[in-house]
C-alpha positions, 0 to 999 in steps of 0.5 A, a space after each residue: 303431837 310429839 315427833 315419832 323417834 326413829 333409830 337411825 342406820 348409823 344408830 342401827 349400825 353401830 349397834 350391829 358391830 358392838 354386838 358381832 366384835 363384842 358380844 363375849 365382851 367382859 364373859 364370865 359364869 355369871 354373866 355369860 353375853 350380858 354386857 355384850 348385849 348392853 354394849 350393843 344397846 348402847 347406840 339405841 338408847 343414847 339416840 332414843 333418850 339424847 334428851 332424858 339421861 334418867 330413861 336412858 339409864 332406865 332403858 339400859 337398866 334393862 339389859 343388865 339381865 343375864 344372856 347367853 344364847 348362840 352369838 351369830 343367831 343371837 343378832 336377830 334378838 339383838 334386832 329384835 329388841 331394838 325394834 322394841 326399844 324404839 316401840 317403847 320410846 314412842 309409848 307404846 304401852 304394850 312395850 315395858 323392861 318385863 316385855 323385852 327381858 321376857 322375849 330375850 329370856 323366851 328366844 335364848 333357848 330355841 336360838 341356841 338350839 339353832 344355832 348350835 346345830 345349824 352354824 356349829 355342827 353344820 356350818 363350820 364342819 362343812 368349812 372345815 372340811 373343804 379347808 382340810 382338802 385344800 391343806 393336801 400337802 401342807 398347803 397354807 391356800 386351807 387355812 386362808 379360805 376358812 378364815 376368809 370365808 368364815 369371817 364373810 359367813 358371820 359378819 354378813 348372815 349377822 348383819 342380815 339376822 339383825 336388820 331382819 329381826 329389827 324390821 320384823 320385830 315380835 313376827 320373829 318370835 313367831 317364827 323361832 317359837 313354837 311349831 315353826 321353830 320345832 321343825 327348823 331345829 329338827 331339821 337342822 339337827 339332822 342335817 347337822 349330824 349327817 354334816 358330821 358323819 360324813 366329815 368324819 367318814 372322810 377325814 377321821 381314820 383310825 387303824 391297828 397295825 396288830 397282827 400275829 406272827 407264824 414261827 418264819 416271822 411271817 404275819 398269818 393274821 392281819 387284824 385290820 384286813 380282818 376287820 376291813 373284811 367285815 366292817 370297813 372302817 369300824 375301828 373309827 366309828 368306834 372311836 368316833 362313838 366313844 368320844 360323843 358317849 364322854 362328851 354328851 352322857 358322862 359331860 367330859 369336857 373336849 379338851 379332857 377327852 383330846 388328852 385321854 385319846 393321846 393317852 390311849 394312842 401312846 399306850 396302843 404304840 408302846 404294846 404295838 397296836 398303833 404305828 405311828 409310822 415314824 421313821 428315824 
C-alpha cells in the first residue's frame, strides 16, 4: 500500500508567503491573480510530485486558469485548494483539475463580495480613520501606525484564512456559499457602509463661504449659517452623494472623479463660493 503523501508545514509555509507577497505577481486584464495563484501552488505540487515531473506539470497545469478574487480573503481558496491537491495526490477519485478549477471559479465571487466589504470598506477606513487623528498637527506617529497595523492585519488574518481553508478543506465552501455566506456579505455590507458614514461625517467637511452683502459692506446673508440652520453638514453629504453616484451608477473611475472635484474647487474659489483660506 503505497505512503499517504502529506504537504509539509515548511511546503505549507512557503506557499502561504508566495500567495501574501505575490499574488498580484505578472497582473494584467487578462490574467488578473492567475499566476500569482500558480506562484503560490508551486511548493505543493513540487512536494507532492518530487517523484513524477509529468504530474507535476499536470497539476500546475491547473492552475493556469483565470483568477481574480479579494487577495487577504483570497488566502483561504489558496488553502483550500491545497488541501485538494494533496486529496488528489492520494487518488482520491473525487478530486480532478475540473473539481479545484469549479470550486476556485464557485469561491471567487462571494469572497470578493466579502472581502471588498469587510477589509475595503471596513477595515481599512477604520485604520484609516484612527491614523487620521493621530496625524492632528502633522504628526508622522499616523502614517507609522497604519502601516504597522495594516501589515500585522493582513499578514496574519491571511496565514490564518489560509491554514484554516487548508484544514477544513471543501466544509469551507459551505460555509462561504449559499445562505451562510448571503447573511456574512450582508452583513458586512452594512457594517461597511455604517464604517463609512461615520468616517466621513468626521473627517470630510465641505463649506461655502458665500454670503451677500448690504450697501455698508457688511454681510446681511451668510449661506453656510443658513444651511447649518437647516441641515448641518449638508453641503457634505451632497458632495459625498456625488462621488458614490459617479463611481457606482455612471462607473467614473476614482482617479477621474479626484480630478473633477479639484476642477469644481478651483472653479468655487475663482467665483467666491470656496475659501481656501490661504493667506500670502
Amino acid at each position: 500500500m503505497a505512503q499517504e503523501k502529506k504537504i509539509s508545514k515548511q511546503a505549507l509555509s512557503k506557499s502561504f508567503h508566495n500567495w501574501f507577497y505575490g499574488n498580484l505577481t505578472c497582473f494584467s486584464q487578462e490574467h488578473m491573480q492567475t499566476f500569482g495563484y500558480l506562484c503560490s501552488m508551486l511548493p505543493i505540487t513540487k512536494e507532492l510530485y518530487k517523484d513524477d515531473p509529468d504530474k507535476m506539470a499536470e497539476a500546475m497545469d491547473t492552475y493556469r486558469a483565470f483568477f481574480n478574487t479579494e487577495p487577504q480573503l483570497g488566502a483561504v481558496i489558496v488553502g483550500v485548494t491545497a488541501g485538494l491537491e494533496e486529496a488528489r495526490a492520494n487518488g482520491q477519485e473525487d478530486v480532478d483539475a475540473e473539481t479545484i478549477n469549479g470550486l476556485r471559479a464557485g469561491l471567487m465571487g462571494p469572497i470578493a463580495g466579502i472581502g471588498d466589504s469587510l477589509v475595503v470598506g471596513t477595515v481599512i477606513p477604520i485604520l484609516l480613520g484612527i491614523a487620521l487623528g493621530m496625524s492632528t498637527g502633522g504628526s508622522p506617529l499616523g502614517a507609522i501606525f497604519y502601516i504597522i497595523a495594516w501589515n500585522l492585519f493582513a499578514y496574519f488574518g491571511m496565514k490564518f484564512l489560509y491554514f484554516k481553508g487548508y484544514e477544513m478543506g471543501t466544509k469551507a465552501v459551505e460555509i462561504l456559499v449559499g445562505e451562510v455566506g448571503d447573511a456574512i456579505r450582508t452583513s458586512v455590507t452594512t457594517l461597511g457602509g455604517i464604517v463609512i458614514g461615520a468616517v466621513t461625517a468626521s473627517w470630510v467637511s465641505v463649506k461655502t463661504s458665500f454670503q451677500l452683502l448690504n450697501s455698508a459692506g457688511e454681510p446681511y446673508m451668510v449661506l453656510q449659517e443658513k444651511l447649518d440652520s437647516v441641515f448641518p453638514g449638508l453641503l457634505t453629504v451632497i458632495f459625498v452623494i456625488f462621488c458614490w453616484y459617479m463611481m457606482a451608477k455612471k462607473k467614473v473611475t476614482p482617479i477621474k472623479v479626484m480630478l473633477l472635484l479639484v476642477v469644481i474647487a478651483f472653479v468655487g474659489v475663482l467665483i467666491g463660493f470656496f475659501n481656501p483660506g490661504l493667506s500670502y
